[in-house]
C-alpha positions in Angstrom: -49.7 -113.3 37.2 -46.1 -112.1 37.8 -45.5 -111.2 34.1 -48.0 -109.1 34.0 -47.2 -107.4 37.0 -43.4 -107.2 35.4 -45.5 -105.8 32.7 -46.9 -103.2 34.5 -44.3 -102.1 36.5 -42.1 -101.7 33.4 -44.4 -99.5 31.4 -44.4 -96.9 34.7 -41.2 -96.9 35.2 -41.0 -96.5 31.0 -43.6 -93.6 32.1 -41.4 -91.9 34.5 -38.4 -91.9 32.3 -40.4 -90.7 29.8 -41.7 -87.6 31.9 -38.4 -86.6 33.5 -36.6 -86.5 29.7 -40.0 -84.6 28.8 -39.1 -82.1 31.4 -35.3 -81.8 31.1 -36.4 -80.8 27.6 -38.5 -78.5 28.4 -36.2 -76.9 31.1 -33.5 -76.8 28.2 -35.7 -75.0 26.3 -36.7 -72.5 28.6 -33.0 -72.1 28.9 -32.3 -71.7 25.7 -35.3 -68.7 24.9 -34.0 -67.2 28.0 -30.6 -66.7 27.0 -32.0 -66.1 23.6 -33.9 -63.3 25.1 -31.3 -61.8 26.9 -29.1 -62.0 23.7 -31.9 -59.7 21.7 -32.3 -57.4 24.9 -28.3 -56.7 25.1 -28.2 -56.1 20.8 -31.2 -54.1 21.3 -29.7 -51.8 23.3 -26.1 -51.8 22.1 -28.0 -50.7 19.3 -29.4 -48.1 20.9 -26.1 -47.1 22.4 -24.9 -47.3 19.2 -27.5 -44.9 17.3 -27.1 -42.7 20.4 -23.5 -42.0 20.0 -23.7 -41.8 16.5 -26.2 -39.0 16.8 -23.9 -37.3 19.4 -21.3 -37.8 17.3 -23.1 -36.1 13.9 -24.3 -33.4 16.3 -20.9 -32.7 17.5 -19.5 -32.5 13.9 -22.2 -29.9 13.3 -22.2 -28.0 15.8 -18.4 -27.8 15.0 -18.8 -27.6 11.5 -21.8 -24.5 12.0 -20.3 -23.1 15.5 -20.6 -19.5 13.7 -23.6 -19.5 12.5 -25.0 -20.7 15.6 -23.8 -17.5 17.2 -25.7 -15.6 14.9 -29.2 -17.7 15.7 -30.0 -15.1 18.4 -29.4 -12.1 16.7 -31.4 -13.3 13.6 -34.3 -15.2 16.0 -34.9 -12.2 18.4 -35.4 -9.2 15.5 -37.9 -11.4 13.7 -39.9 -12.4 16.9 -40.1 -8.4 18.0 -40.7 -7.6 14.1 -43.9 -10.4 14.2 -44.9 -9.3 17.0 -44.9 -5.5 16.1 -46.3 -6.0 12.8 -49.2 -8.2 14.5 -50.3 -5.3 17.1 -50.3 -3.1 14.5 -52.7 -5.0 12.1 -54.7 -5.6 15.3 -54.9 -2.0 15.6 -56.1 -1.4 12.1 -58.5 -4.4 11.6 -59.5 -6.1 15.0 -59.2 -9.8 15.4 -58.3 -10.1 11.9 -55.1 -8.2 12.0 -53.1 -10.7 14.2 -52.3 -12.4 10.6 -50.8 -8.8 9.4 -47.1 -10.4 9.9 -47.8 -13.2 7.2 -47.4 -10.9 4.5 -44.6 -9.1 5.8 -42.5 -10.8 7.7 -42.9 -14.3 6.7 -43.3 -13.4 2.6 -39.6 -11.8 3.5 -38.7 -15.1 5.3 -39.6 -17.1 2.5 -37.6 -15.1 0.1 -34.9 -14.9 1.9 -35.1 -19.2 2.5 -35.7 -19.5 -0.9 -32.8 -17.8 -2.6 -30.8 -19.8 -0.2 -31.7 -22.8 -1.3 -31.2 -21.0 -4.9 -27.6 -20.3 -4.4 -26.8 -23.8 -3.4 -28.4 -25.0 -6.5 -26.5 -23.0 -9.0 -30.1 -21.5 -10.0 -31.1 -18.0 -10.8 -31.8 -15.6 -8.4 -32.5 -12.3 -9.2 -35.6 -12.7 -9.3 -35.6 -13.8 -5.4 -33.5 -11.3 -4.7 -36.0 -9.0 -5.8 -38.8 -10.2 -4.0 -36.6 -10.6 -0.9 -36.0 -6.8 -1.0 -39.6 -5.8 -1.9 -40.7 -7.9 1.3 -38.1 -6.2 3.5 -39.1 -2.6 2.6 -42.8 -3.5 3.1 -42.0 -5.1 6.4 -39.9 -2.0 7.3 -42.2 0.7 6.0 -44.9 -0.5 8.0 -43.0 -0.6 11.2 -41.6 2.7 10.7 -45.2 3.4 10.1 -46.6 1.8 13.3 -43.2 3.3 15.4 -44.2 6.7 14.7 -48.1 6.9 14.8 -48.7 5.3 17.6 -49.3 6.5 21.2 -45.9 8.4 22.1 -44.5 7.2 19.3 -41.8 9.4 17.6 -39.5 9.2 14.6 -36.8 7.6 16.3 -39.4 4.5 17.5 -40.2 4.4 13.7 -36.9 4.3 12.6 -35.7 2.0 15.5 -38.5 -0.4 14.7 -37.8 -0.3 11.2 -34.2 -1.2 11.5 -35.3 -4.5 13.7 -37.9 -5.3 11.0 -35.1 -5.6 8.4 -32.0 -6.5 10.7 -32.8 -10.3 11.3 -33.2 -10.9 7.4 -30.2 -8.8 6.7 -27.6 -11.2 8.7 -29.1 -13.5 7.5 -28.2 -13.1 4.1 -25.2 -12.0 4.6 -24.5 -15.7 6.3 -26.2 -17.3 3.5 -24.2 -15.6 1.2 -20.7 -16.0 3.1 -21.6 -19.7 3.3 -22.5 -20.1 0.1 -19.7 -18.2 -1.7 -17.3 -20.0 -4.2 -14.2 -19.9 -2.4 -11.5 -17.5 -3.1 -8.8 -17.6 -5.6 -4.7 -16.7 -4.8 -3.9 -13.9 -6.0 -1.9 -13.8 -8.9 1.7 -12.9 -8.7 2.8 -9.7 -11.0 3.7 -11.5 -13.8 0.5 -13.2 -14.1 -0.7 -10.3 -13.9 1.5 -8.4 -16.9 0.6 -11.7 -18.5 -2.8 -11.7 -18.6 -3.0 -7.6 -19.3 -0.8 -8.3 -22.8 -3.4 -11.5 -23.5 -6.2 -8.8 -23.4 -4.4 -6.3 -25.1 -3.6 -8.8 -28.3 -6.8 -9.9 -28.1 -8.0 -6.4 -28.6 -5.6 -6.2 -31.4 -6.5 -8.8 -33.4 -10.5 -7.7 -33.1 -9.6 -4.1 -34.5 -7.8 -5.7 -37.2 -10.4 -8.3 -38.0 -13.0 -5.7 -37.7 -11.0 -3.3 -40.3 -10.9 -6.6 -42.3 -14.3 -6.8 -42.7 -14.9 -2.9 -43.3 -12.2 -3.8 -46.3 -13.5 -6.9 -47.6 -14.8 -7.5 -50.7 -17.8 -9.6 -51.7 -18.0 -12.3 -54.1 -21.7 -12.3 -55.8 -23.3 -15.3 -56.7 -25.7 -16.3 -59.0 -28.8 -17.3 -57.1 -27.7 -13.7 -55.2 -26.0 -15.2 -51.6 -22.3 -13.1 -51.1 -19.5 -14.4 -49.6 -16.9 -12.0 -47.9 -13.4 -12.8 -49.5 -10.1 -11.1 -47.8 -6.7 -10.2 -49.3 -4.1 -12.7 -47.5 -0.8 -11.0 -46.5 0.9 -8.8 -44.1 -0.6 -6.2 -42.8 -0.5 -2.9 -40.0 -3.5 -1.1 -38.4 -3.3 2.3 -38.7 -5.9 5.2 -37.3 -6.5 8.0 -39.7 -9.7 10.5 -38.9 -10.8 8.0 -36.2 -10.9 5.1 -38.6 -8.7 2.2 -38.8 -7.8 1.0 -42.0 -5.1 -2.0 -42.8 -2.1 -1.3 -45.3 0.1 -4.0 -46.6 3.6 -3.9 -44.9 6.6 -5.7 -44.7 8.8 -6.8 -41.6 12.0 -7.5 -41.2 13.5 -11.1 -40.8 9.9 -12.8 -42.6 9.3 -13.0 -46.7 7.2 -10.9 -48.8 4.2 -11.9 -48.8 2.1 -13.1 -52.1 0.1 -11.3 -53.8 -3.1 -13.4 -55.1 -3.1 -11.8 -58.1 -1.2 -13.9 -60.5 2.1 -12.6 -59.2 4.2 -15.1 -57.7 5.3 -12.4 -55.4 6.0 -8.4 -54.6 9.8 -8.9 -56.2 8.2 -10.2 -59.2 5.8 -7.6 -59.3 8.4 -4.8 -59.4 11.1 -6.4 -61.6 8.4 -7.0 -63.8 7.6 -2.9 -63.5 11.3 -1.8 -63.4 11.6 -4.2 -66.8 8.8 -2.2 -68.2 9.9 1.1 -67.2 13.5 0.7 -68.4 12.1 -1.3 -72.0 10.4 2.3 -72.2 12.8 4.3 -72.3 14.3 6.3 -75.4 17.7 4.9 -76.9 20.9 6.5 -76.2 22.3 8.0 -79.0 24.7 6.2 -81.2 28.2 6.9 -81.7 29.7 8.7 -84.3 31.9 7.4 -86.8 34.7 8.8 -85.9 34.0 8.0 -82.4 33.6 4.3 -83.6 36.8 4.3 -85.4 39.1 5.9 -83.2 40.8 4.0 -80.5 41.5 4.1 -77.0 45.1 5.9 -77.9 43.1 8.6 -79.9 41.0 9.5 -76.7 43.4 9.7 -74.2 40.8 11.9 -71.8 38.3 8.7 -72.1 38.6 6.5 -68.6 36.2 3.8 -67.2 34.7 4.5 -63.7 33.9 2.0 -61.3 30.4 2.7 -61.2 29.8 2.0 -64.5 29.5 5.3 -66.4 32.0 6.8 -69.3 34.2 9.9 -69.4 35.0 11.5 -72.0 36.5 15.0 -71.3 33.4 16.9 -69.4 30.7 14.7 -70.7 29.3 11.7 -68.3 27.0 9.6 -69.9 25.3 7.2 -66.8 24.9 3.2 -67.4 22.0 1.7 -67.4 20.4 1.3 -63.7 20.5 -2.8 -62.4 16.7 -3.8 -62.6 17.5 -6.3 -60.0 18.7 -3.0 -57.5 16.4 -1.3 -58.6 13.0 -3.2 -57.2 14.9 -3.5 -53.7 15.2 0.0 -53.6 11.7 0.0 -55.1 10.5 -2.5 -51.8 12.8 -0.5 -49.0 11.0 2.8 -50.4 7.4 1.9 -50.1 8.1 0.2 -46.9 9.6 3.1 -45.7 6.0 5.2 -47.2 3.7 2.5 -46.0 5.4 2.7 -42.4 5.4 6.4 -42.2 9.0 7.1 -42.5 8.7 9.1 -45.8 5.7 11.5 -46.9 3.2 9.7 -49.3 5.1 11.6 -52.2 8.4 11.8 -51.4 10.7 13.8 -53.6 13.7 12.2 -55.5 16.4 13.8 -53.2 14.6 12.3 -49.9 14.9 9.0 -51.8 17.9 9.6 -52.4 19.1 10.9 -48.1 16.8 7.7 -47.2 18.5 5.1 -49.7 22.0 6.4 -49.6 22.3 5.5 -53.3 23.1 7.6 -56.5 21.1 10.4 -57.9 20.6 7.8 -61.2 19.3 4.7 -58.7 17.0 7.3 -56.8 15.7 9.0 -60.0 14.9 5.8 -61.7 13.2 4.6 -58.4 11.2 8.2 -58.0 9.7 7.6 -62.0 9.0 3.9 -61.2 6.7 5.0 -57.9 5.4 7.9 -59.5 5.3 7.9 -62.9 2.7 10.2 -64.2 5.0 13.3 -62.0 7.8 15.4 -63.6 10.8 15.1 -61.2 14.2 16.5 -62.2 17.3 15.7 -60.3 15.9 17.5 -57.3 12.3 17.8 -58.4 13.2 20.6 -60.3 14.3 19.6 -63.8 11.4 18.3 -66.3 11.4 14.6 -67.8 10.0 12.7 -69.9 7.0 10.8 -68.6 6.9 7.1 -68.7 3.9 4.8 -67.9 5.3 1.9 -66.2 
């Protein structure tokens, strides 16, 4: 009897333990889910306080960042709402009811344009197009409130004109806003010599196009068979010059650089003309030979008979000249035609010019004279005759 009264007293008491630690749990849990609670209401609204002053803040920057253009939101806002509304008594007045919706193909087909070729210019897209649409719209818009300014009751010209300038004005800053904000922005100047710089780059350029383009007016065409031509160019040195309003190019020579080849089997221009002087001087006639008794006497029997320096031989009156140097010759040959080519002698020169312009003997100059122009009788001084010799 007494154990299982133990019994039962132990199992309530085993029951009340049992509730408390079911309660104390349940206490700690309500606990817990409270403070978690409070912990998701406090991140909530630092959140919040968060996302609030990061809004203030981006508004802040903007406005900053667009403080000028939002001075110009009045006077852009209040000419379109007059405009709308002008337009839309008008239509009202022309087509009942129906004419409230005039505006919407005036003012907001200008509006439109105008948003679109902003968003244009930001792109990098074309916008001439918009641009011409945008002005179309505006003069519409305008024309009709000129229009309704000066036919309606006591309206005048001025009230046209006035309302016509307040159709257009809004849409006017505007662009010009859109098109200050949107510009690329502006270069430094460039300092004088940039400027002299860039003023001799264009006028080379220009150079070198007239000469290329006189190239091609002088080039020659190679023909092939199947009938295709190819443009082929003479290689060298050469000046523009401008004769009858057409440029032509003329082989030249300058100072300090080589003579340039000639393409033609010629190693070079030298060549050319020492192979011309050869000819020229292999042409002409034989000097007379002595006579015998000319051969046979001796210095001491012709005491009148000295040697010069340059070459030639006394004897009494008589001067019979040497033999011009070939290798003299061509320079004076080159010098010369430079000196034709770059304008400083006529195209014909006479043998005495040759002569003032080389600084040389009458013999050099005359030999040079029949080597440029051989199929001319030139004397001394263009006035003698001689014997004409194809060089």
């Amino acid at each position: 009897m007494s154990t299982w009264a133990e019994n039962r007293r132990a199992d309530k008491a085993m029951l009340f333990e049992q509730r408390r630690a079911d309660e104390a749990a349940r206490a700690e849990r309500e606990r817990a889910d409270r403070i978690t609670a409070a912990k998701l209401a406090q991140d909530a609204k630092d959140a919040a306080r968060d996302r609030r002053a990061k809004l203030a803040k981006t508004a802040a920057a903007w406005i900053s960042a667009h403080t000028i253009d939002l001075l110009f939101v009045p006077v852009i806002l209040v000419p379109a709402l007059l405009a709308w509304s002008a337009i839309a008594g008008f239509g009202h007045d022309l087509y009942g009811a129906p004419g409230w919706t005039m505006p919407l193909y005036s003012e907001a087909a200008m509006w439109a344009f105008a948003f679109a070729l902003g968003a244009a210019r930001r792109a990098g897209r074309p916008v001439r197009r918009l641009l011409i649409g945008l002005w179309f719209s505006a003069a519409v818009s305008a024309t009709l409130a000129f229009l309704h300014g000066a036919t309606a009751d006591g309206g005048s010209v001025t009230d046209g004109v006035v309302m016509a300038i307040v159709a257009v004005g809004g849409v006017v800053v505007h662009q010009l806003v859109d098109t200050a904000a949107t510009a690329p922005p502006v270069k430094p100047r460039p300092t004088r010599e940039q400027r002299a710089t860039a003023r001799l780059q264009r006028l080379a350029a220009k150079r070198v196009h007239e000469v290329r383009r006189a190239a091609l007016r002088q080039a020659a065409a190679e023909l092939a068979a199947d009938g295709t031509a190819t443009l082929v160019h003479r290689p060298g040195l050469v000046e523009l010059r401008r004769r009858f309003g057409r440029t032509r190019l003329v082989p030249t020579t300058v100072a300090g650089l080589p003579v340039t080849t000639t393409g033609d089997g010629v190693d070079s221009v030298g060549d050319a003309l020492a192979a011309e002087i050869g000819e020229y001087l292999t042409a002409l006639p034989a000097l007379p030979a002595p006579s015998t008794d000319t051969a046979a006497s001796t210095p001491a029997d012709r005491p009148d008979t000295t040697a010069t320096r340059d070459g030639a031989h006394r004897s009494g009156n008589a001067e019979t000249p040497a033999a011009p140097d070939a290798a003299k010759i061509t320079r004076y040959i080159g010098r010369t035609r430079a000196a034709i080519d770059g304008g400083r002698l006529p195209e014909r020169p006479s043998q005495t010019e040759v002569r003032k312009f080389l600084r040389c003997r009458s013999e050099d100059a005359a030999a040079v004279h029949r080597a440029l122009f051989p199929t001319r009788n030139d004397g001394p001084d263009d006035g003698g005759t001689r014997q004409e010799v194809t060089a």
